[in-house]
DRENDO-1510 file (C-alpha; in Angstrom, 1 decimal, always signed):
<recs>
REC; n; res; u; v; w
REC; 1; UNK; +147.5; +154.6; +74.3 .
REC; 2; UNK; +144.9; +151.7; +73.4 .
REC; 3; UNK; +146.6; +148.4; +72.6 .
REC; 4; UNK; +144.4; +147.9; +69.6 .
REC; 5; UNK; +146.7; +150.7; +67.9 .
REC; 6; UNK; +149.7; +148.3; +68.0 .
REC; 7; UNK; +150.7; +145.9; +65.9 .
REC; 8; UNK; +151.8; +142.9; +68.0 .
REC; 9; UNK; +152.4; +139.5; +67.5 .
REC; 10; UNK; +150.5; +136.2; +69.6 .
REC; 11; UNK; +152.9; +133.9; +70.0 .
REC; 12; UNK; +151.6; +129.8; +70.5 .
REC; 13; UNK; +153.8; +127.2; +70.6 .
REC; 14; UNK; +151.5; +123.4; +69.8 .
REC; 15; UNK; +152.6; +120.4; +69.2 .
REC; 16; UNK; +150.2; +118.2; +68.4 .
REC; 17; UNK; +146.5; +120.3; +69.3 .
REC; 18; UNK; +143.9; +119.3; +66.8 .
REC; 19; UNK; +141.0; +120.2; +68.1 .
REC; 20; UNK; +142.1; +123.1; +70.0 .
REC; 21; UNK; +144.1; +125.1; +68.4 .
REC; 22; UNK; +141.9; +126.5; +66.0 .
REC; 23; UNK; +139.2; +127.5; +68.6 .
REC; 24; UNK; +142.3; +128.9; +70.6 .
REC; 25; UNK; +142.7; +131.2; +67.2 .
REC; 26; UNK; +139.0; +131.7; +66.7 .
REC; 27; UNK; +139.1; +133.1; +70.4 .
REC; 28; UNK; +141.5; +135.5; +70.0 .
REC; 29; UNK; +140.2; +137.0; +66.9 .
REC; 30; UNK; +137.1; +137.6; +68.7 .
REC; 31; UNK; +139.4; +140.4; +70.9 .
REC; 32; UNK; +142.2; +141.3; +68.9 .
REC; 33; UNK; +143.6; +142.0; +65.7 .
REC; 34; UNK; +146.6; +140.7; +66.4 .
REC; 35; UNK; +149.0; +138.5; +63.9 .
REC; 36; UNK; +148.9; +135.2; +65.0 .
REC; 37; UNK; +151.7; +132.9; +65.0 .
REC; 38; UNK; +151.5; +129.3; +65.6 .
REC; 39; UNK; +154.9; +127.8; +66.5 .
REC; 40; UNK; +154.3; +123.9; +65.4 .
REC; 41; UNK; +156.9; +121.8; +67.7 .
REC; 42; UNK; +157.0; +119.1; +65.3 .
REC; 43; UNK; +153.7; +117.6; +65.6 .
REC; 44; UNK; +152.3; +115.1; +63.6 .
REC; 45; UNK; +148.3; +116.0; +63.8 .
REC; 46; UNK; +146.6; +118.1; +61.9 .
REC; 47; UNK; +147.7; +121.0; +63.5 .
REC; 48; UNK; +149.9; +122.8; +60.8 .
REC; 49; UNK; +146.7; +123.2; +58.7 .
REC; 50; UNK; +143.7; +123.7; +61.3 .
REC; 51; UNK; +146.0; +126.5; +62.5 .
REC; 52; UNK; +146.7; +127.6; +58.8 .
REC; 53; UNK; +143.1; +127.5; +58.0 .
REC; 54; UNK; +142.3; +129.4; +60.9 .
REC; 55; UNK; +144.4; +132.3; +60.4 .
REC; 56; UNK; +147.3; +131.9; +61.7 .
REC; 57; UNK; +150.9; +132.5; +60.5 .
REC; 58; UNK; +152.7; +128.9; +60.9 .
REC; 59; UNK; +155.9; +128.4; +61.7 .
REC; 60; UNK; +156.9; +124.6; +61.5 .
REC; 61; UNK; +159.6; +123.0; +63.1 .
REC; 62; UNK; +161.5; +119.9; +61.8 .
REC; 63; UNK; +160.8; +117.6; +65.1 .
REC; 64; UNK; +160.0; +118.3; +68.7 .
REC; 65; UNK; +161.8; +120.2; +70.1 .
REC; 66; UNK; +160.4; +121.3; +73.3 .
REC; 67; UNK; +158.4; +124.1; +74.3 .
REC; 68; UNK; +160.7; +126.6; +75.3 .
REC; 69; UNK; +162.6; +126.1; +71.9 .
REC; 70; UNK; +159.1; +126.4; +70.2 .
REC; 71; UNK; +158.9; +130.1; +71.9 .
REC; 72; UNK; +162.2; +130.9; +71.1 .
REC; 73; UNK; +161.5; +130.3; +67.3 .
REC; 74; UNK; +158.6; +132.4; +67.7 .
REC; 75; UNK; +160.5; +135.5; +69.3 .
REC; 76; UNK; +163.0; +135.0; +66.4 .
REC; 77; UNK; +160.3; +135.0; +64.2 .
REC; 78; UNK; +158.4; +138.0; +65.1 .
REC; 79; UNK; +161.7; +140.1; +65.9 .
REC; 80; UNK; +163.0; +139.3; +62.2 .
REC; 81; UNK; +159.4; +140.6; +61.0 .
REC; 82; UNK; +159.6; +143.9; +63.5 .
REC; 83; UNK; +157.6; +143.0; +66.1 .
REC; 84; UNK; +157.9; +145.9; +69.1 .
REC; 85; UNK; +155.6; +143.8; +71.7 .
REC; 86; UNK; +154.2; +140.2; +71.7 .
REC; 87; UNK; +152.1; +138.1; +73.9 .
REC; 88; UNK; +152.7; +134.3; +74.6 .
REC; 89; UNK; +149.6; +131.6; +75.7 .
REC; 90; UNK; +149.2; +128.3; +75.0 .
REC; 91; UNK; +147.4; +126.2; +72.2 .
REC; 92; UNK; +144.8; +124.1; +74.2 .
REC; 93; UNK; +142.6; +126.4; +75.6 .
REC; 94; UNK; +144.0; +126.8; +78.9 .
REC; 95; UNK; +144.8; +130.7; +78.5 .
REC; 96; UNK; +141.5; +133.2; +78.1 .
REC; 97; UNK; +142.0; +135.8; +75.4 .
REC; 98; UNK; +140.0; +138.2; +77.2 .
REC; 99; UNK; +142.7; +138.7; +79.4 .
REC; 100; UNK; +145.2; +139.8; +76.4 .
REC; 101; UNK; +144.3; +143.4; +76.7 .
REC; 102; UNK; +145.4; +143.5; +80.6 .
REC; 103; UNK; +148.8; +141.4; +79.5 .
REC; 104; UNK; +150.0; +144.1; +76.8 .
REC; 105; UNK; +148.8; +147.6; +78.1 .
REC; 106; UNK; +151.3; +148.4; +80.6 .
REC; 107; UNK; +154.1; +146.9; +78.5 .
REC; 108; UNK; +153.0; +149.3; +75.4 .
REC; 109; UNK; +152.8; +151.9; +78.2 .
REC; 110; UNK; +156.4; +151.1; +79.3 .
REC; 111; UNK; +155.3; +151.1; +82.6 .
REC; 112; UNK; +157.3; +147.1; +82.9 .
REC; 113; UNK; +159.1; +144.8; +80.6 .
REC; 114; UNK; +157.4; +141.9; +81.0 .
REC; 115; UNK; +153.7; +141.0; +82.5 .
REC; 116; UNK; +153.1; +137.7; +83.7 .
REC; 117; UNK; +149.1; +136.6; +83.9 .
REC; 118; UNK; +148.7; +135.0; +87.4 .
REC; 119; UNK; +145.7; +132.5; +88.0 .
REC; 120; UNK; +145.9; +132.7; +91.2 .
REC; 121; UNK; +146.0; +136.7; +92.0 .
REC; 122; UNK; +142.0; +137.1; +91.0 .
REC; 123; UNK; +139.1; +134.6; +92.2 .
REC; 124; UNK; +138.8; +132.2; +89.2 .
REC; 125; UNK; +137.8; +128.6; +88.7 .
REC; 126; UNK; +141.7; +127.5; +87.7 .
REC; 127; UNK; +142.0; +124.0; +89.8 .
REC; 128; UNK; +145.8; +123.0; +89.6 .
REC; 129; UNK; +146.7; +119.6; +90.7 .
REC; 130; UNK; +148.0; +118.8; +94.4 .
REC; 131; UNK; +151.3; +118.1; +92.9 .
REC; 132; UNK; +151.7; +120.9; +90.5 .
REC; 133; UNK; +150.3; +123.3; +93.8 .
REC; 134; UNK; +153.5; +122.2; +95.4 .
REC; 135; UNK; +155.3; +122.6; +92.7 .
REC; 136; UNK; +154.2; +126.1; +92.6 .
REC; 137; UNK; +154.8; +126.9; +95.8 .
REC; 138; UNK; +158.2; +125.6; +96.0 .
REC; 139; UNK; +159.5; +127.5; +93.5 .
REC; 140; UNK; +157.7; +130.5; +94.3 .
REC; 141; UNK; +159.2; +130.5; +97.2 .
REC; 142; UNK; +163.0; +129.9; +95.3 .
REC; 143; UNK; +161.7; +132.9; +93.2 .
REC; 144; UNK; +160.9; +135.3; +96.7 .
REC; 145; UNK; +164.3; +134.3; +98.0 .
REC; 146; UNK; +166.5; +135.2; +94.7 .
REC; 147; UNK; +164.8; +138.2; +93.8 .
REC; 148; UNK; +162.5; +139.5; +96.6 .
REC; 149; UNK; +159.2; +140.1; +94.8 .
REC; 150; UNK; +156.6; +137.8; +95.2 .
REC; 151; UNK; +155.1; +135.6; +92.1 .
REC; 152; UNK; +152.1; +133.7; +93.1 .
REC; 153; UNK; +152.6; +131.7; +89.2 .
REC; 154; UNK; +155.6; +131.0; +88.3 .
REC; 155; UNK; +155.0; +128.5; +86.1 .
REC; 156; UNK; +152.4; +130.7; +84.3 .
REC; 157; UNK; +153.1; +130.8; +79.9 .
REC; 158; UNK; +150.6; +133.8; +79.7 .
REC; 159; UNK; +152.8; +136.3; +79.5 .
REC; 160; UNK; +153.3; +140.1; +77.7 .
REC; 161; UNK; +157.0; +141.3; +76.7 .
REC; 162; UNK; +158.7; +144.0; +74.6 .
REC; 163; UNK; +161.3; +143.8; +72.0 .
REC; 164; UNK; +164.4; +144.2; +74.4 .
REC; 165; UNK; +163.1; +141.1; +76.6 .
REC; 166; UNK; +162.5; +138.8; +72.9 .
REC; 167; UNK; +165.9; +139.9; +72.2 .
REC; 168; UNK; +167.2; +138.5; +75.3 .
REC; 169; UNK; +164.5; +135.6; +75.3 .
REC; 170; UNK; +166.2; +134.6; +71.3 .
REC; 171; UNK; +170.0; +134.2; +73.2 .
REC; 172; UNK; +171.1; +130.9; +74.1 .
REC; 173; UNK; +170.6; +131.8; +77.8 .
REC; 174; UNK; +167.2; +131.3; +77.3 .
REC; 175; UNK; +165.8; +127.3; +78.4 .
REC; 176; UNK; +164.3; +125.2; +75.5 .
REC; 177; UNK; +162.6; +122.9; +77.6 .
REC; 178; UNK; +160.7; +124.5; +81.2 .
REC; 179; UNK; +161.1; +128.3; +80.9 .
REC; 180; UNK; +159.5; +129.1; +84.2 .
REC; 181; UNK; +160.4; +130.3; +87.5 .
REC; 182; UNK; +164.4; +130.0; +86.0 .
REC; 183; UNK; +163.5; +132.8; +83.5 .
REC; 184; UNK; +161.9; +134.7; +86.1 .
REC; 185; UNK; +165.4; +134.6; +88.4 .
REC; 186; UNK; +166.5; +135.8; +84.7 .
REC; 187; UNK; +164.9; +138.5; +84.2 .
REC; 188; UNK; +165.8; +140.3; +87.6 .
REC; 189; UNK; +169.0; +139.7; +87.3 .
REC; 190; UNK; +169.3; +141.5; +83.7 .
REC; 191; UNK; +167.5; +144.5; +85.3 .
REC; 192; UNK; +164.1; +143.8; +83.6 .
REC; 193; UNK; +161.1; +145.0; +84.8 .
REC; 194; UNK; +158.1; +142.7; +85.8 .
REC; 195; UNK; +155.1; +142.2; +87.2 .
REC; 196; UNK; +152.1; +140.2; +87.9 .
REC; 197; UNK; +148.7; +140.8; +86.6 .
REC; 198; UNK; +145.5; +138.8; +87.2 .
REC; 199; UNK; +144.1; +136.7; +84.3 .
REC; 200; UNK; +141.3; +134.2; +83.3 .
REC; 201; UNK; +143.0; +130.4; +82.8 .
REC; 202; UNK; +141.1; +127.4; +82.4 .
REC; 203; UNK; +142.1; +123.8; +83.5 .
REC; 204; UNK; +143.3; +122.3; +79.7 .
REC; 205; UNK; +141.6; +120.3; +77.6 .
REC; 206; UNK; +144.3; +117.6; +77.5 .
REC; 207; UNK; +147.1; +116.4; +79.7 .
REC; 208; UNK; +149.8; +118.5; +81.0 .
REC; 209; UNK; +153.7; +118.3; +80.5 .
REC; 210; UNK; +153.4; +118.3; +84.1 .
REC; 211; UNK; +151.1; +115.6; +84.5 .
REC; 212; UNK; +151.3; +112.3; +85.8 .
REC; 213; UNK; +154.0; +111.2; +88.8 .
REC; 214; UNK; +157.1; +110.5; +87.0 .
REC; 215; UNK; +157.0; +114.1; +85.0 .
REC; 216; UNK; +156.4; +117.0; +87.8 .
REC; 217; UNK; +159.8; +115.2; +89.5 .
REC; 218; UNK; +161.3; +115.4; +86.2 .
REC; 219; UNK; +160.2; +119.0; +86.1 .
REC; 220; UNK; +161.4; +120.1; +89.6 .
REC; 221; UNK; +165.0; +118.6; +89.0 .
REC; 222; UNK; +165.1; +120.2; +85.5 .
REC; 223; UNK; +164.0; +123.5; +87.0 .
REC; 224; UNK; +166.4; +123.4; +90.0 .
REC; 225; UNK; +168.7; +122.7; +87.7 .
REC; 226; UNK; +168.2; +125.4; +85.5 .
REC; 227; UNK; +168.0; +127.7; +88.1 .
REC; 228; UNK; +171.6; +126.8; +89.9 .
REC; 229; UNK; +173.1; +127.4; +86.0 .
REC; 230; UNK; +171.7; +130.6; +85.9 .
REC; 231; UNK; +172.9; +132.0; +89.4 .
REC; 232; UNK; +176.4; +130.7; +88.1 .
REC; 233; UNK; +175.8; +132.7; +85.0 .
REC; 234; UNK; +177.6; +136.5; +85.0 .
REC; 235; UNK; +175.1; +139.2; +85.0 .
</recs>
């Protein structure tokens, strides 16, 4: 069944995108009739009213929290309003919407759970930085060892879930800072079903969280972190 029948919700965290986040939203209307909501992580731009203006539900929250707590108040959000399926990408232009229709078919189709948009299956023109390469690779590999499927982008926040994975997403096991490879290793071990899909990603229009020196090292000991938490977690 076409996704166009479906009402789902886009889900986009931002904390401080003026600028972007209302072409982001201008985008995705272009290729969906989705609902739109913009998860505001306690910025202090403009972004609560150029994402208001654009047409976009917005949800504010009080400070920064981080951006895994920003997603988490969006899949509270959209499960309080009824939301069966619902697509995450990011705020800064980094995530092409033409690539929403291959994220949220085969989850509408229950053929999987959750689809993650990899960068890296398809040829595109994606050019991560050495250090965040690594950093992908490292924990792809972590992510092959714990759960024996390959993911070529673990750290990808393009993603397409049903209401049973926001359910699980909304519990306190969820990360409210990095929710990347950890969430993966997550996932299989609840019994979810995922899979990669190719998808169209830009390099962003501003910095990374993961930019810089200090930050990807940050990151990785966050992440490894987060991943020997879960493994001690019951299933």
């Amino acid at each position: 069944m076409s996704y166009e029948l479906h009402n789902f919700a886009i889900i986009i965290p931002a904390y401080n995108e003026t600028g972007r986040v209302a072409a982001t939203i201008a985008g995705i209307k272009k290729v969906s009739d989705a609902d739109i909501i913009v998860v505001s992580d306690g910025s202090t731009d403009n972004t609560v009213n150029e994402a208001s203006e654009a047409g976009a539900t917005v949800v504010e929250l009080p400070f920064n929290l981080g951006y895994g707590a920003a997603l988490q108040t969006g899949f509270k959000y959209s499960l309080k309003r009824g939301y069966r399926f619902a697509v995450q990408m990011d705020a800064d232009g980094q995530h092409d919407p033409m690539s929403i229709k291959t994220l949220i078919e085969p989850v509408i189709a229950d053929k999987v759970d959750v689809v993650i948009g990899s960068r890296f299956l398809d040829k595109g023109n994606y050019k991560a930085p050495f250090v965040r390469r690594m950093g992908m690779y490292f924990f792809g590999i972590i992510t092959l060892v714990l759960t024996g499927r390959r993911i070529t982008d673990s750290t990808s926040g393009f993603q397409a879930l049903n209401k049973k994975v926001m359910e699980f997403y909304a519990s306190a096991a969820y990360p409210v800072d990095y929710p990347d490879a950890d969430v993966i290793i997550m996932l299989h071990r609840q019994g979810f079903r995922f899979k990669e899909v190719p998808v169209i990603m830009h390099n962003a229009k501003k910095r990374s969280m993961h930019g810089g020196i200090l930050n990807p090292l940050y990151y990785i000991f966050k992440m490894m972190l987060s991943i020997f938490v879960t493994l001690l977690r019951k299933e």
